[in-house]
C-alpha positions as CSV (number, residue, x, y, z in Angstrom):
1,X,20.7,-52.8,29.3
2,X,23.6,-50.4,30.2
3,X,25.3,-48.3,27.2
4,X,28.2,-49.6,25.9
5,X,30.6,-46.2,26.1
6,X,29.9,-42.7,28.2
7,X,31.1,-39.1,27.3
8,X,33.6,-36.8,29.2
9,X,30.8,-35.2,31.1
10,X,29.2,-38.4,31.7
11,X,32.5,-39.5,33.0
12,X,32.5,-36.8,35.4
13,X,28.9,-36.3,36.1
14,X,29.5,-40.2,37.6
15,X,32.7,-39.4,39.8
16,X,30.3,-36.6,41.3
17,X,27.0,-38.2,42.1
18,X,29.2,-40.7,43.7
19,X,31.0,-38.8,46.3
20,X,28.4,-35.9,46.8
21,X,25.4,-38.3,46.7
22,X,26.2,-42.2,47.4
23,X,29.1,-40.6,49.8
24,X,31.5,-42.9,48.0
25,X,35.2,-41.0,49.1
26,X,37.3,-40.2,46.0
27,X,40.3,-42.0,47.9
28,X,38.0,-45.5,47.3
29,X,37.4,-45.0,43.8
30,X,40.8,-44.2,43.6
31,X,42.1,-47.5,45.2
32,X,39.5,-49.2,43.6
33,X,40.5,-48.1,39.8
34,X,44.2,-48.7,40.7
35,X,44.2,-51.6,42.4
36,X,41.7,-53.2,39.2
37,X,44.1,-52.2,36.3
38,X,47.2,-53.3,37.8
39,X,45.6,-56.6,38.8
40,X,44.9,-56.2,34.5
41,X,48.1,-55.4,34.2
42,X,50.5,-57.5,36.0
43,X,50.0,-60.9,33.6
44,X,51.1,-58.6,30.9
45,X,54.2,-57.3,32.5
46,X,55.7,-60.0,34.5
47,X,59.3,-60.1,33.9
48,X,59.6,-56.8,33.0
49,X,60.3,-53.9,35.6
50,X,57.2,-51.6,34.0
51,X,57.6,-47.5,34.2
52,X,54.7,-45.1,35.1
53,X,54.9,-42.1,33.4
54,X,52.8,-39.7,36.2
55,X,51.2,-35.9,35.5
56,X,49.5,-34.1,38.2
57,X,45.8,-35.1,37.9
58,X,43.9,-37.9,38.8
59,X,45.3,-40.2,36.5
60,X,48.7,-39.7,37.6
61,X,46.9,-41.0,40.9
62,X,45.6,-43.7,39.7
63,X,49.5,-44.4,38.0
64,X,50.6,-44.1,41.8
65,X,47.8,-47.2,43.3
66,X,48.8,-48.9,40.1
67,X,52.7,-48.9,40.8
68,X,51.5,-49.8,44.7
69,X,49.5,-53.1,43.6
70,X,52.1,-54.1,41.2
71,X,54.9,-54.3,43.5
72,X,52.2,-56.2,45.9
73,X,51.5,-58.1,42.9
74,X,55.3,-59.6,42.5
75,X,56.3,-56.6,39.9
76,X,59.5,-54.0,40.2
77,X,57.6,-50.8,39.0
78,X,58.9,-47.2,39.2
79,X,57.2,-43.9,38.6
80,X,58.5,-41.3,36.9
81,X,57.2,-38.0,37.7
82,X,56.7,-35.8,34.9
83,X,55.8,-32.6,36.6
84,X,56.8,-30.9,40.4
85,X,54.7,-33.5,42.7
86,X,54.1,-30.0,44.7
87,X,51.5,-29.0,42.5
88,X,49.5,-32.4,43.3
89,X,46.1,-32.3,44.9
90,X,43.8,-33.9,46.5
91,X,43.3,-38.0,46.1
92,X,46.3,-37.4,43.6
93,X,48.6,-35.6,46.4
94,X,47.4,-38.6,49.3
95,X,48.5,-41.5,47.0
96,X,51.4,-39.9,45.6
97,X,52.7,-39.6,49.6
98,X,51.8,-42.9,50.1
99,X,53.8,-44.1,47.3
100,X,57.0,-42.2,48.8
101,X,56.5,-43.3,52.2
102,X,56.5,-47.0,50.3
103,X,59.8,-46.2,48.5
104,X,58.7,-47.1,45.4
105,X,60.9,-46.2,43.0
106,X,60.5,-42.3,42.0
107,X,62.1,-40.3,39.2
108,X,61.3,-37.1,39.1
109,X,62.1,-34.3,36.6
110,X,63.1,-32.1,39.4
111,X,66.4,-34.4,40.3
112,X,66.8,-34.9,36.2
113,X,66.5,-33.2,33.5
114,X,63.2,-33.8,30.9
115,X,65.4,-35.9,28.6
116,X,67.6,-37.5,30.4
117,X,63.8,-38.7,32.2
118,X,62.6,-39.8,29.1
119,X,65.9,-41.2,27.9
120,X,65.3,-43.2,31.2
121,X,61.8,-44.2,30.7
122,X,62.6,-45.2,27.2
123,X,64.7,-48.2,28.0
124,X,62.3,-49.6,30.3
125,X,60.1,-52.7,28.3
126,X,56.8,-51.8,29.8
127,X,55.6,-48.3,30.1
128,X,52.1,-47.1,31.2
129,X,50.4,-43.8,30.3
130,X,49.3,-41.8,33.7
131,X,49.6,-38.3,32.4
132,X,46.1,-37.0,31.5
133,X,42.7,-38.6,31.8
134,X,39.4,-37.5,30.0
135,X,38.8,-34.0,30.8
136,X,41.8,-33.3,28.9
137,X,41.2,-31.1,25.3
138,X,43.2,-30.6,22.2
139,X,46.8,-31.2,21.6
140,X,49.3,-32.3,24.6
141,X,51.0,-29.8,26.4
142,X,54.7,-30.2,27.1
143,X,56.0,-32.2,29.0
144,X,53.6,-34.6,28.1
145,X,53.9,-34.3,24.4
146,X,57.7,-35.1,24.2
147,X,57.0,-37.9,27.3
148,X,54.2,-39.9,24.3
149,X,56.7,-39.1,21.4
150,X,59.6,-40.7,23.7
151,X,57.3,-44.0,24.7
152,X,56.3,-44.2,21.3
153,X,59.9,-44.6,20.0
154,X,60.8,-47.2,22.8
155,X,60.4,-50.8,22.4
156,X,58.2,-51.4,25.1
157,X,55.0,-52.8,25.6
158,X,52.6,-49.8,25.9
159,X,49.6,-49.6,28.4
160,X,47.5,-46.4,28.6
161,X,44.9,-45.8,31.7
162,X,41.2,-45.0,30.9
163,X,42.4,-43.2,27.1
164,X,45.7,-42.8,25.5
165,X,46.7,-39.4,26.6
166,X,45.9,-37.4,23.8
167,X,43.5,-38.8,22.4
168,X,40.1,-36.6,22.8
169,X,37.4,-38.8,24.9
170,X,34.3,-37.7,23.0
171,X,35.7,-38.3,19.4
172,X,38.6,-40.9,19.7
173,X,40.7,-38.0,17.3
174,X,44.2,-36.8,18.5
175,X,45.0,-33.1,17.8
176,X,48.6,-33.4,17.8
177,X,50.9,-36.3,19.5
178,X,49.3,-39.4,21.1
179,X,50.5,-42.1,23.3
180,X,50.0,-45.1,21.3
181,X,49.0,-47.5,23.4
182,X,49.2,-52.0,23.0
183,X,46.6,-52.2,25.5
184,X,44.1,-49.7,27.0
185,X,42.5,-50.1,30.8
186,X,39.6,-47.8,31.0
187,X,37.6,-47.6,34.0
188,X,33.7,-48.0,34.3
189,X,32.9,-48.2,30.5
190,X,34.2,-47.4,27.1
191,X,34.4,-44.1,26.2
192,X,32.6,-43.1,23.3
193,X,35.5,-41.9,21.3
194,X,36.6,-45.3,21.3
195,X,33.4,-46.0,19.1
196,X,35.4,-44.5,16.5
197,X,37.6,-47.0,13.9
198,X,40.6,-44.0,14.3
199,X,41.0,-44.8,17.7
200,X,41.6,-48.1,17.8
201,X,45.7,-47.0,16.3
202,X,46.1,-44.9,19.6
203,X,44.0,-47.5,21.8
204,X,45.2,-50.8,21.3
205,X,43.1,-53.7,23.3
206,X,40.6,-51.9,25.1
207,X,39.5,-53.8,29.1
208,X,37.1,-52.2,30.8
209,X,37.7,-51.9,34.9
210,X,34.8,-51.8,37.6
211,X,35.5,-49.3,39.8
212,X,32.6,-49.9,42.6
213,X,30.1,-47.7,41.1
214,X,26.7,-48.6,41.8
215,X,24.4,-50.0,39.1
216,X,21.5,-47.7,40.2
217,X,23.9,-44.9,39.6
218,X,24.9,-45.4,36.3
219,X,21.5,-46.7,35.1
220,X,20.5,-43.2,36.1
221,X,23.7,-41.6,34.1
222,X,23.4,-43.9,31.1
223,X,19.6,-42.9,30.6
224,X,20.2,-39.1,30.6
């Protein structure tokens, strides 16, 4: 039987065997995570025009294949970009293109100020946590500190991908500010700070996404 929940460097050591050793492309798991939490996603946010708040890793590149299936999916979605899209790489910088040349709805803190942004964001009803995924340590850096503290105040249903950013993947603690999330789609598995009972304020509903990865693979993860 398969555990239950996996580490940051489990997390990580999985991404990597896949692309280096099953020669799965990043840009598939990618697609594959995104397109599986919006598919989660869009019963709970139908009727509402959900925002994506975006950072410049790979969850804000997930954020950008979820805002893609949810228009495909009958939803109005926008993304608002948090930091300069410039400094986006990789499968990040592909889908974040992608997402421009679709016209989905973009604000970006280069054409508005931070809190006029977030002043934004915070009258959508639905917002989703793309800032930071589970490499991240300690407290929230700006702007993605103030972004949790401004979807926290709104009153708006609140879905983070893979954790809550700010919360630490390893011991489900938060250092400083945390997006507190109604519903949490992780991808793979649990992570094994969700294992602990003060997560579960910063977590919400936890639904765990397939993302393609091969059962031989994470037999072999799981087991070491």
């Amino acid at each position: 039987m398969l555990a239950t929940s996996l580490r940051r460097d489990q997390v990580r050591q999985i991404d990597q065997i896949a692309i280096e050793q099953y020669g799965m492309s990043g840009l598939v798991l990618m697609e594959n995570a995104g397109r599986g939490a919006a598919e989660a996603i869009a019963p709970l946010v139908r009727g509402r025009n959900p925002v994506i708040l975006a950072g410049r890793g790979n969850n804000a590149g997930d954020g950008y294949v979820i805002a893609r299936h949810l228009q495909l999916l009958g939803c109005e979605p926008a993304i608002v970009q948090l930091t300069d899209p410039s400094g986006l790489r990789g499968d990040a910088a592909v889908n974040w293109r992608i997402a421009q040349a679709a016209e989905i709805p973009t604000w970006s803190v280069q054409e508005e100020g931070l809190e006029e942004l977030l002043e934004r964001a915070g009258r959508s009803d639905a917002i989703v946590d793309a800032m930071v995924g589970t490499g991240a340590h300690g407290a929230l850096r700006e702007p993605y500190s103030r972004a949790a503290a401004a979807a926290n105040r709104a009153a708006a249903l609140r879905i983070a991908i893979d954790l809550p950013s700010g919360i630490d993947c390893d011991t489900g603690t938060a250092a400083g500010e945390c997006f507190r999330a109604d519903q949490t789609m992780t991808f793979v598995a649990r992570k094994r700070g969700f294992e602990s009972p003060e997560s579960k304020q910063w977590t919400g509903h936890v639904t765990v996404i397939p993302i393609g990865v091969p059962r031989k693979l994470l037999r072999s993860v799981y087991l070491h």
